[in-house]
N, C-alpha and C positions, 0 to 999 in steps of 0.2 A: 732336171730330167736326166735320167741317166737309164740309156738302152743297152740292155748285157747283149740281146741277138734278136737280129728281124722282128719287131717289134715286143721285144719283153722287157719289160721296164722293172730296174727296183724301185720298191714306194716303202723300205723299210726305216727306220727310226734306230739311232742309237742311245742306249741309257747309261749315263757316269753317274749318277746320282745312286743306285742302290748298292746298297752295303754287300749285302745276302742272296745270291739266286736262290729260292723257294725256302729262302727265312734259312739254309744250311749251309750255301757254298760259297767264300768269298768273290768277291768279284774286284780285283786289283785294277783293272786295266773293264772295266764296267763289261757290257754285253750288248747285241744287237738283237733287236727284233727284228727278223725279216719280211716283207710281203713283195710280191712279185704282181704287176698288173700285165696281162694280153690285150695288147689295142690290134682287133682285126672285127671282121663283119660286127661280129658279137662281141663285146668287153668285158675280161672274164679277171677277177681276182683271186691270186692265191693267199688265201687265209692273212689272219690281219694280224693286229701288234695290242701289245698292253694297253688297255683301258686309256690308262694316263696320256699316253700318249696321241689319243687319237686327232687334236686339233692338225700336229704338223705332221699327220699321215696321212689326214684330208687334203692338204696341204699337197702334198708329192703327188697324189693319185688326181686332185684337178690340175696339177701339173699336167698333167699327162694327157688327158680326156676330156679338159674344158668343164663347159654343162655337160656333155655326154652321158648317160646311163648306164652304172654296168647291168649287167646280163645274169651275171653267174659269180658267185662266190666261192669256191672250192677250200672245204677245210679239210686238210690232210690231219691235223691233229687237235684236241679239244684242249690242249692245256690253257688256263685264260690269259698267259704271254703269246698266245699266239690266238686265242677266238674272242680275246677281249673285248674286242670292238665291233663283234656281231650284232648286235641290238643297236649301236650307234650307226653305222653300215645302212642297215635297215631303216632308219630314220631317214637317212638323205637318200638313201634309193628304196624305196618302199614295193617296190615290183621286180625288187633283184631277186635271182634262185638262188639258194644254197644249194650248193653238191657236197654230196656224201652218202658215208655208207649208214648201211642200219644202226649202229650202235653210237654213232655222231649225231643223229638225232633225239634220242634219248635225252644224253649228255649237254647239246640245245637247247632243251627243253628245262632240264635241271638246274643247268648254271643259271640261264640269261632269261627262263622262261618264253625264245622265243620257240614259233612253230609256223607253220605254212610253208609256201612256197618252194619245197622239199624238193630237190633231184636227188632219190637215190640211185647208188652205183653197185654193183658187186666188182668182184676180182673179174678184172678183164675187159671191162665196159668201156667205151670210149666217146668221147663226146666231142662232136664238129665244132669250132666257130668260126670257121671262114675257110683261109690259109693254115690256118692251126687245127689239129687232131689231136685231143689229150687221150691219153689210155688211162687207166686205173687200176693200181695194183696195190691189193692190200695187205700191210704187212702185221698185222696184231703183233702186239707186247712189244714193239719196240717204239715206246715202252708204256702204251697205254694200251685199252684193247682195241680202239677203235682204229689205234694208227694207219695211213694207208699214203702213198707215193702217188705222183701227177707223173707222167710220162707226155711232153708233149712230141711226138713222132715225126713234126715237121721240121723241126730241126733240132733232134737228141738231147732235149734239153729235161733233165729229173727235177720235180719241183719233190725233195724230198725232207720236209717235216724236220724235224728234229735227228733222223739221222746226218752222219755227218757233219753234225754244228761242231763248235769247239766255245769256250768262252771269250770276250774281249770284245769291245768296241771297235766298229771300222774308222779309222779315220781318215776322213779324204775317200781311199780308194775303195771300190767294192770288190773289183775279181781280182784271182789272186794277182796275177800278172802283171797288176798297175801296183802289187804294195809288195813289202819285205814281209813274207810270211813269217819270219823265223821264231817271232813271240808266239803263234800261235799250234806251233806243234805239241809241245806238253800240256796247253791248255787242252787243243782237242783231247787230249792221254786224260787228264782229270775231268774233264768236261764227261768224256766216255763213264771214266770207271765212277765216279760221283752219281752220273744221273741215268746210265745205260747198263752198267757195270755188271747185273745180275741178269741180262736178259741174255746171256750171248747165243743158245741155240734158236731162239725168233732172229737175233741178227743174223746168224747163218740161214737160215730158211730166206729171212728176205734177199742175202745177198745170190741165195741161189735163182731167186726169182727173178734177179736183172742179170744174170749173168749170160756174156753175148748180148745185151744190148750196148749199139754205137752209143756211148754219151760225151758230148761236146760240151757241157756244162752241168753243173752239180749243183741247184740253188738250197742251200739248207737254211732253215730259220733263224739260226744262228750262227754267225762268223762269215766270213769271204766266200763270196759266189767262187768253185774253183773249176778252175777250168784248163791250165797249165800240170797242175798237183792232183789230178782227179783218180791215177793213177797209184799214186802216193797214199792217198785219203782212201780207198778202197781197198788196198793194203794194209794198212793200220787198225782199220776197222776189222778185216777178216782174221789179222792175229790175236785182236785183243780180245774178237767175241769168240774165239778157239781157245784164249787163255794162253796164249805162248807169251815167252818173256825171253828178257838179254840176260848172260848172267851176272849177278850180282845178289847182292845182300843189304836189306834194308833192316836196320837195327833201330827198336824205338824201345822208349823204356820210361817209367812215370821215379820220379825220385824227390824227398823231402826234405833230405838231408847230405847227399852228395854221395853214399856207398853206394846205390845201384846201380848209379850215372858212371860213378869209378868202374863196376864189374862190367859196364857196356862199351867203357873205353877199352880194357883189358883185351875184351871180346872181337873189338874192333882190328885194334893191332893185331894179335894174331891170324884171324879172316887175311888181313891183308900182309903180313907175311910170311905165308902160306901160298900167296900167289893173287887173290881175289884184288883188284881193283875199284868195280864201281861197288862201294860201301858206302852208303846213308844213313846216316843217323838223326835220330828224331826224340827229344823231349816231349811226350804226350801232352806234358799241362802247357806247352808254349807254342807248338807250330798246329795249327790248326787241321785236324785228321782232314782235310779233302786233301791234303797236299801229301800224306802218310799213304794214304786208300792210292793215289793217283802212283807214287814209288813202287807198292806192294803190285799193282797189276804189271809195274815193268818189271820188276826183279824176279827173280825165282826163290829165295830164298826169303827169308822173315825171321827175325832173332827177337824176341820181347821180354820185359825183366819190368818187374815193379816193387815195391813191398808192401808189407802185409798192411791193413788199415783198417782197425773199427773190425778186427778179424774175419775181413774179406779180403778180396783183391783192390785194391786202386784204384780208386773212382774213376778217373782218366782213363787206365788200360780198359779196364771192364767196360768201358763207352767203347772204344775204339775196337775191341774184341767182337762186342755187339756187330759195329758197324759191321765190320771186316764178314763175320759170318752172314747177314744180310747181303752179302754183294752174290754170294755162292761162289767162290774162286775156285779154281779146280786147278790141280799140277805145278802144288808148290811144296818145299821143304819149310819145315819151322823149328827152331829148337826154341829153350826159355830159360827163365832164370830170377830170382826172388829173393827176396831177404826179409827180415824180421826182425824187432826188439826182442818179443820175448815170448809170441805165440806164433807158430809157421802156421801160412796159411796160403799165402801166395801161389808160390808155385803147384799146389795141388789145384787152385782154383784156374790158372793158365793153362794145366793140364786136362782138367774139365771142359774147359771151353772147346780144347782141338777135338777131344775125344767125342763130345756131342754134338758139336756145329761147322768145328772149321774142316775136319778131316784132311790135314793136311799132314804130310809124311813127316814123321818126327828126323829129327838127325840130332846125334852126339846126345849125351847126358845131364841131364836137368841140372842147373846149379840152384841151390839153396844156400844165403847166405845167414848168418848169426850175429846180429850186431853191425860186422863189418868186415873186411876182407881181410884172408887169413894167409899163411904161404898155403896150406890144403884147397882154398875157394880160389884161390889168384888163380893156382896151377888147372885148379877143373876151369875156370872162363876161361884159359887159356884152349883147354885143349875142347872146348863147345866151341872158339872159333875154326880152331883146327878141323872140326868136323866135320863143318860146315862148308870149307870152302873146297876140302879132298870132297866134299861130295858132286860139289860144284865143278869141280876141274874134270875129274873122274866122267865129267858129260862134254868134253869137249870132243 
């Protein structure tokens, strides 16, 4: 039994066993489910865990409550890591309410095929159970439509969805202050740009909509109750859904034979110096793009280089291009750079990509290579990293 404040209990589950969050984004260090139970007049839960998991969730929750009944089920968000266990819920408590808004019933209905028992809420709604007063605020697209925030008012406590998670398993501790946050800062960063990455004006909307509220605890679905770092964590979140960044330069590049990977070293050295420090480099066919996607939201700049293939771009880059324009990133520089056997094609297809999707501010002059690097190609990768980071410095 473990109580974050005046009776709110976590009843979440941790998963090390999967590989993938939604079949896309490693999970090294695995990921939690979270649910939150209120023990007062009325026993109210907040939203449940993965299907799989449900036996040692029942488990935590009659922890907690014995035989007791709960009352009310509040789904802030429909994803089935977090409304899995709706239909199973419903079996052992068969007279429980669901809370939610209109479009969470829907989505009830489609997943799990349940229905009845429905409390709908609009934005602003509030609902008694005793000592405890939940409000309800809903935040659409971050990042589902129906997404919406629990506010319990009795003691500042946000039962907030999927914002604010980060990836990783708890172990042992739950809020932040009983554990060493420090593995899970750039998770939150990938966690963000991976699975929030493109919604960042609903995350400003919503963070307009709590702002000036006292909150003494932060419960997200995934990663550490925070409560110490709540501060921090509201922070991070309002720069990265504004798109600001530190400066630096994240260089990735796909290569078959070792010339590209040389004109990205080239590129690198120079960037750095020039004066540039935080420069990353990424082999597209070997590091895994959430870890590329999660750099590019910190960096400001983006340097990419592939060679021609099959007289397209590079299967790798052309994925990771994809991704990258899928996120919608705003307020970065990019230069590029390509080579070829014996038909160019590359770098006009890396220019395609900015010009239709990524819109992202070009700096310094494209390199094309021919075979392999020449003193004319050394000196242009030289002088695209030089471009790059006078453009970068020139903002300090």
């Amino acid at each position: 039994m473990i109580e974050i404040t005046n009776k709110i209990y976590y009843v979440g589950v941790n998963d090390r066993n999967k590989n993938l969050f939604e079949g896309l984004w490693p999970l090294p260090n695995g990921v939690s489910y979270n649910s939150y139970l209120i023990d007062d007049e009325k026993v109210c839960l907040i939203d449940t865990v993965e299907v799989d998991f449900f036996v040692p969730f029942l488990k935590n929750i009659q922890e907690v409550i014995g035989d007791r009944p709960i009352d009310y089920l509040v789904i802030n968000h429909m994803e089935p890591d977090h409304s899995g266990s709706i239909a199973l819920i419903k079996k052992y408590y068969p007279e429980i309410q669901i809370v939610g808004n209109k479009k969470t019933f829907g989505m009830m209905s489609g997943f799990y095929g349940v229905q009845g028992n429905e409390v709908e809420v609009k934005n602003g709604d509030t609902l008694a159970l005793g000592s405890h007063t939940l409000n309800f605020v809903l935040t659409p697209m971050v990042h589902w439509p129906e997404t919406m925030v629990t506010l319990d008012t009795s003691c500042n406590v946000l039962f907030s969805g999927d914002a604010f998670g980060c990836f990783g398993a708890l172990n042992g501790g739950i809020i932040d202050s009983e554990i060493n946050c420090d593995t899970f800062w750039l998770e939150m960063v990938r966690y963000y740009s991976n699975i929030v990455g493109k919604y960042g004006t609903p995350v400003q909307n919503a963070l307009k909509k709590l702002a000036g509220v006292k909150l003494d605890y932060v419960c997200a679905t995934h990663g550490p109750v925070w409560h110490e770092y709540i501060n921090k964590v509201l922070d991070m979140y309002d720069r990265m859904s504004r798109y600001e960044t530190e400066e630096g330069i994240v260089i990735c590049y796909g290569t078959m034979y070792g010339n590209t990977e040389r004109a990205a070293e080239v590129i690198a050295r120079a960037a750095s110096q020039a004066g540039i420090k935080n420069i990353v480099m990424y082999n597209v066919s070997k590091t895994h793009h959430s870890y590329i996607i999660r750099d590019v939201f910190r960096y400001k700049a983006l340097i990419v280089g592939a060679p021609t293939y099959n007289t397209g771009l590079y299967h790798e880059m052309d994925v990771l291009l994809s991704e990258l324009a899928g996120k919608d990133i705003k307020n970065h520089y990019m230069g590029w750079f390509g080579s070829f056997g014996w038909a160019s094609k590359a770098v006009a297809e890396i220019q395609k990509w900015n010009d239709e999707r990524l819109h992202f501010e070009a700096v310094g002059e494209p390199v094309e290579i021919k075979q392999s690097l020449t003193d004319d190609t050394f000196a242009q990768c030289e002088a695209l990293g030089r471009a790059m980071a006078e453009k970068l410095i020139a903002e300090r």
